[in-house]
NUVONU-306298 format. One line per 10 residues: their letters; for each residue x, y, z of C-alpha. Coordinates in steps of 0.25 Angstrom, whole numbers. Layout:
<recs>
a = X,Y,Z; ...
</recs>
This chain:
<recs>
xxxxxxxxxx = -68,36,-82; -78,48,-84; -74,61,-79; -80,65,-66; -89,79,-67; -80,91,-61; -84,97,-49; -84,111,-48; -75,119,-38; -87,122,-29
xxxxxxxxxx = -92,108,-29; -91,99,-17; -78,90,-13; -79,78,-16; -76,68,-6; -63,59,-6; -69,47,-6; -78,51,-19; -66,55,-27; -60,42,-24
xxxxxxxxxx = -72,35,-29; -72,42,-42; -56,42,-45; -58,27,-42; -68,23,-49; -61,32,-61; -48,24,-60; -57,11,-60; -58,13,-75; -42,13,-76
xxxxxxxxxx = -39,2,-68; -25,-7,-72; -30,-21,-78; -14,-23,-82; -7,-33,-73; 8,-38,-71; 16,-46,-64; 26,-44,-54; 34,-48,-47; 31,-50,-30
xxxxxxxxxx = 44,-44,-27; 39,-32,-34; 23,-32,-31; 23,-20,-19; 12,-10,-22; 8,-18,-34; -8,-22,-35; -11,-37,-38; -18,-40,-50; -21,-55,-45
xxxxxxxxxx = -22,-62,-33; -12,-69,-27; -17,-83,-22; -7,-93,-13; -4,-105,-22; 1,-110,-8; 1,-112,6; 7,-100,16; 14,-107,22; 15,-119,13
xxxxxxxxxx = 19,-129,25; 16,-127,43; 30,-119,46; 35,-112,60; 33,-101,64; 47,-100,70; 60,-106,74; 57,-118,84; 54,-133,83; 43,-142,78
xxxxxxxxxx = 38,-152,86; 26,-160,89; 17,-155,102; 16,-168,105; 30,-170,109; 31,-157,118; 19,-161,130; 27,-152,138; 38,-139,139; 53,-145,139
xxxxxxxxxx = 49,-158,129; 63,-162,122; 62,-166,106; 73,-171,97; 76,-160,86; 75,-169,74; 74,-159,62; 79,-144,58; 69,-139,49; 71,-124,43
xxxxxxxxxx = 63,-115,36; 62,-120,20; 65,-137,24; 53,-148,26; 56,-155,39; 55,-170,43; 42,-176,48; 43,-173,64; 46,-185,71; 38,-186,86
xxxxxxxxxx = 46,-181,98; 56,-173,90; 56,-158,84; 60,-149,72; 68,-138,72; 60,-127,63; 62,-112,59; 53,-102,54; 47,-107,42; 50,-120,41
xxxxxxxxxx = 40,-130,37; 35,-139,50; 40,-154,50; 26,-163,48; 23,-168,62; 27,-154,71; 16,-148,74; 21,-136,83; 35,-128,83; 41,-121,96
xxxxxxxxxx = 51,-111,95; 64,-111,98; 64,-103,108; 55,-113,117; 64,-123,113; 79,-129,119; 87,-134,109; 96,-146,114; 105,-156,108; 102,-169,101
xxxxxxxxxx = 102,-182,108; 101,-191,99; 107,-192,83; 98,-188,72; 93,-176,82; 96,-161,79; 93,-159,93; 83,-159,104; 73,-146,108; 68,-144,122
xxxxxxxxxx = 53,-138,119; 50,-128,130; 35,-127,126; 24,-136,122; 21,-132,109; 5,-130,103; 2,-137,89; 3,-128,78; 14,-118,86; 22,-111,77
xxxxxxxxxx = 18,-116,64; 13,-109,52; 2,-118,45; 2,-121,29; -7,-111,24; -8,-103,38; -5,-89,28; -10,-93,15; -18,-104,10; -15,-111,-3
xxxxxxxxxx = -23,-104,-14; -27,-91,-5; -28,-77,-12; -17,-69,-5; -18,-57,-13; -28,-50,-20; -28,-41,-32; -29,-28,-29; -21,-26,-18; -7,-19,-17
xxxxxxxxxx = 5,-27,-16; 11,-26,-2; 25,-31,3; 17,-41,11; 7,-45,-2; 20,-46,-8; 23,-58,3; 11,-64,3; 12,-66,-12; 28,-71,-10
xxxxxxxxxx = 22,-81,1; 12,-88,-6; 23,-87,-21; 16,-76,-29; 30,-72,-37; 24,-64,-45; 10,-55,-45; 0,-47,-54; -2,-35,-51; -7,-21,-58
xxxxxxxxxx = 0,-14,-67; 4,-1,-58; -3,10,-58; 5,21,-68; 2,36,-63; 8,47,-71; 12,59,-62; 15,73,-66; 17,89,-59; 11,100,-66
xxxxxxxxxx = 18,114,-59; 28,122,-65; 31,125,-50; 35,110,-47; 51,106,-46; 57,93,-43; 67,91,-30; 80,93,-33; 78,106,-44; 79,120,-37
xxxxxxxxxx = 64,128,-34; 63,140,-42; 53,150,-37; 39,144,-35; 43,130,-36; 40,117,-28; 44,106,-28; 36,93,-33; 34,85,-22; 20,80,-26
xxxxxxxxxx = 27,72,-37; 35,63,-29; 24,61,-19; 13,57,-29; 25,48,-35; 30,43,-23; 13,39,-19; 13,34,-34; 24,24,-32; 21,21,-18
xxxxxxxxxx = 5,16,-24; 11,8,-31; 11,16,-46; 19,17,-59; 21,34,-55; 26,41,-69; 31,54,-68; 29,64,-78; 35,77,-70; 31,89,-69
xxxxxxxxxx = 23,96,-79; 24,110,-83; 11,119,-80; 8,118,-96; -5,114,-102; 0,105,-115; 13,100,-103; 0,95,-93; -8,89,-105; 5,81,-111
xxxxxxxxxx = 7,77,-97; -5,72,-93; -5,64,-108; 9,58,-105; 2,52,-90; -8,48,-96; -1,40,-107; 7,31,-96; -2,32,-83; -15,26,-78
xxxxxxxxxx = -15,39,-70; -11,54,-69; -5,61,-57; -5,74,-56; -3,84,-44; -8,98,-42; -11,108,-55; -26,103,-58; -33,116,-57; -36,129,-64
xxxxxxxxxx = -26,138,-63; -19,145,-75; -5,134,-74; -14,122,-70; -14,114,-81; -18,99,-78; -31,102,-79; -34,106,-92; -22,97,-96; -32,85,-90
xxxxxxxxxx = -45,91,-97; -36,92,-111; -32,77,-110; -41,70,-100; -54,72,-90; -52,79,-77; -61,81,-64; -56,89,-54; -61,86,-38; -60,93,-25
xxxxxxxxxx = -60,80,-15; -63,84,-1; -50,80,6; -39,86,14; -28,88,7; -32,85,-7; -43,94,-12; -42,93,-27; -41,81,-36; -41,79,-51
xxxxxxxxxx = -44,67,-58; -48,61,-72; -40,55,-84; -32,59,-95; -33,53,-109; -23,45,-115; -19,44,-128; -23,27,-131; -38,32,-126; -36,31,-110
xxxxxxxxxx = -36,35,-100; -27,39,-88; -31,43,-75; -30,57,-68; -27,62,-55; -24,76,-50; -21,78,-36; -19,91,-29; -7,99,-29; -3,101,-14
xxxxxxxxxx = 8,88,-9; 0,83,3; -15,85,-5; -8,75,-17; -2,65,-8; -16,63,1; -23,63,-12; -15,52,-19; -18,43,-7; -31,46,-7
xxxxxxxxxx = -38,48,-19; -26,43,-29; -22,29,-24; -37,24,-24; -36,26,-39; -22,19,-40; -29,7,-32; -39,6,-43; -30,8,-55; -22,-3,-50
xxxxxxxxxx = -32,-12,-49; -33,-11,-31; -44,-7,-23; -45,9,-21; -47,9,-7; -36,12,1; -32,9,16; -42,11,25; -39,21,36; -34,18,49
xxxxxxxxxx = -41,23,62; -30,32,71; -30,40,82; -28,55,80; -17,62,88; -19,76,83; -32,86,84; -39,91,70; -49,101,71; -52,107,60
xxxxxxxxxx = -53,98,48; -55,101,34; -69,99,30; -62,90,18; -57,74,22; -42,76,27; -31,67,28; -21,71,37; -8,69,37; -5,62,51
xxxxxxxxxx = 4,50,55; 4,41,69; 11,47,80; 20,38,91; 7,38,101; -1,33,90; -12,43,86; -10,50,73; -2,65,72; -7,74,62
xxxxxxxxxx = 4,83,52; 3,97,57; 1,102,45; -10,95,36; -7,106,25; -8,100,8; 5,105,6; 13,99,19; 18,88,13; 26,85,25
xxxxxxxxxx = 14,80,30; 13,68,22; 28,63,25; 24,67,39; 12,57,40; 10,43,39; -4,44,34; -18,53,32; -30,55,42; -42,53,36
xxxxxxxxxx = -50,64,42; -66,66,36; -69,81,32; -71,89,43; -68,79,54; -60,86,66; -49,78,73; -46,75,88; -34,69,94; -39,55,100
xxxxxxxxxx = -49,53,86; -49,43,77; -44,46,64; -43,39,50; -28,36,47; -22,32,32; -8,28,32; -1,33,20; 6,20,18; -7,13,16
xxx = -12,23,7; -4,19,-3; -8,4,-4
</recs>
């Protein structure tokens, strides 16, 4: 990966969608070739390496779609038809061959007897004694059945030798069921991601120890954690690192050494006790950017040396909570797509109904935090400050709004769950 020229302070921002572009086609170079396999239990968030192709049928015989009885249409010409119940057939047994002018008592999922050609469910359906020996019992049909009613064809989900899963995509709870249904035990899949994350800040303390004058505590260090794990990442914290020059520089070598990337948060400036930066030129490449978003001005990104010859990637968000969080599903999670071996586009946004006025937008791209009120339109957070973190447990996902663009209630607005921003 070649560095990227710095721009200057007075340079123009560059756009979102350019410093996507570039911190893609920089983690293309550090893509994950290893593979494993696992287990399907344990495949959620995990990326296939391999396709999952159906070695069978889905489902491997016609089966009902209910509880009711299998029968010939032929033998019920009209409402009220009486048939000798001749067979109990549950979900997991192979019926008899059905004889003409009798039925067979089915349940969801059970194969259909050779001969049935419809089933009708037990609730249009009497059930009466038998009559004769060798009868379960009679059914009085109360509707003329159509063919095919109620039965799920051999194949109707999944054709024998049918791809069902492609690599690249992330492992759902459902693409863990559809690799179960057609037998996939087991699946390849890419190694995860491991991302190295540290605090620099002498003013940082963890819940639980008492503020002294001038501290805060380090919530950006269980947020980025929390969106590590939740993307599906190895997350390795190191801590937090004291606002030293030789601790920054051993840090940033001690990520390197175990991670694909680096994760830091805040410090990546010039001031006197802002040492990541020249802790990165020491030990690696940095480019510093000013993307033109809302929150989320700065960004920092470039690579620090290892000591076998590698490389590891870099990435500096900005400091205030909300401006990190936005950042990480916009601009980070591409770059974990692509070193995981998926695609690095994310969801694409949802078209919603504003419920709110915003007159005076920022001349930047914003994303506001907003969620979906009971009438349906969306309702903005009254305060879209970078430092109200409140504002992102509040919301359920981000307004994409271009620079510049003013908002009224009853407009159209581009929507991004949060949920699906993670995928």
């Amino acid at each position: 990966m070649s560095p990227t020229p710095a721009r200057s302070d007075r340079s123009p921002l560059m756009s979102l969608d350019e410093a996507v572009s570039r911190l893609v086609e920089g983690a293309r170079a550090h893509a994950i070739t290893d593979t494993e396999m696992v287990s399907t239990f344990d495949a959620l968030n995990r990326v296939l390496a391999e396709e999952v192709r159906s070695h069978l049928n889905v489902p491997p015989e016609d089966n009902t779609e209910m509880d009711g009885y299998a029968l010939r249409v032929a033998d019920v010409p009209a409402a009220g038809a009486v048939l000798a119940v001749s067979q109990r057939v549950p979900a997991g047994q192979v019926g008899q061959p059905l004889q003409p002018g009798t039925a067979a008592r089915v349940f969801t999922g059970a194969q259909i007897p050779a001969g049935a050609d419809a089933v009708v469910m037990q609730e249009l359906c009497e059930a009466l004694p038998p009559e004769r020996d060798g009868e379960i019992g009679r059914v009085r049909v109360q509707a003329v059945p159509s063919v095919g009613q109620a039965i799920r064809r051999r194949g109707e989900d999944v054709q024998q030798g049918a791809v069902v899963l492609r690599p690249g995509m992330r492992m759902t709870p459902q693409a863990m069921g559809m690799a179960a249904s057609v037998g996939a035990g087991q699946l390849r899949v890419c190694r995860r991601p491991r991302v190295a994350l540290f605090s620099t800040g002498d003013e940082l303390a963890m819940p639980g120890e008492p503020l002294k004058p001038g501290a805060i505590y380090n919530s950006n260090r269980f947020t980025l954690r929390g969106l590590l794990q939740a993307a599906g990442c190895d997350a390795i914290d190191l801590g937090i690192v004291p606002d030293l020059l030789d601790a920054t520089r051993d840090a940033l070598r001690r990520a390197a050494a175990q991670a694909d990337l680096v994760l830091t948060c805040g410090g990546v400036s010039v001031g006197d006790e802002d040492h990541l930066r020249p802790a990165l030129q020491a030990v690696g490449r940095l480019d510093l950017w000013s993307i033109a978003i809302k929150p989320g001005k700065p960004l920092a990104f470039g690579a620090v040396r290892r000591a076998d010859g590698g490389e590891s990637l870099y990435i500096g968000l900005p400091g205030n909570p909300v401006s990190s969080t936005v950042t990480f599903l916009v601009a980070v999670m591409p770059v974990l797509r692509v070193l995981c071996g998926a695609a690095p586009e994310g969801p694409k946004p949802i078209a919603m109904t504003a419920g709110f006025d915003w007159p005076k937008p920022n001349a930047r791209r914003e994303f506001l935090r907003a969620r979906m009120a009971a009438d349906g339109r969306l309702e903005l957070y009254p305060n879209q400050g970078s430092g109200v973190l409140t504002s992102m447990v509040w919301a359920d996902g981000l307004i994409d709004n271009p620079g510049g663009r003013p908002i009224a209630r009853g407009d159209t607005v581009s929507f991004l769950p949060l949920g699906l921003l993670l995928q």
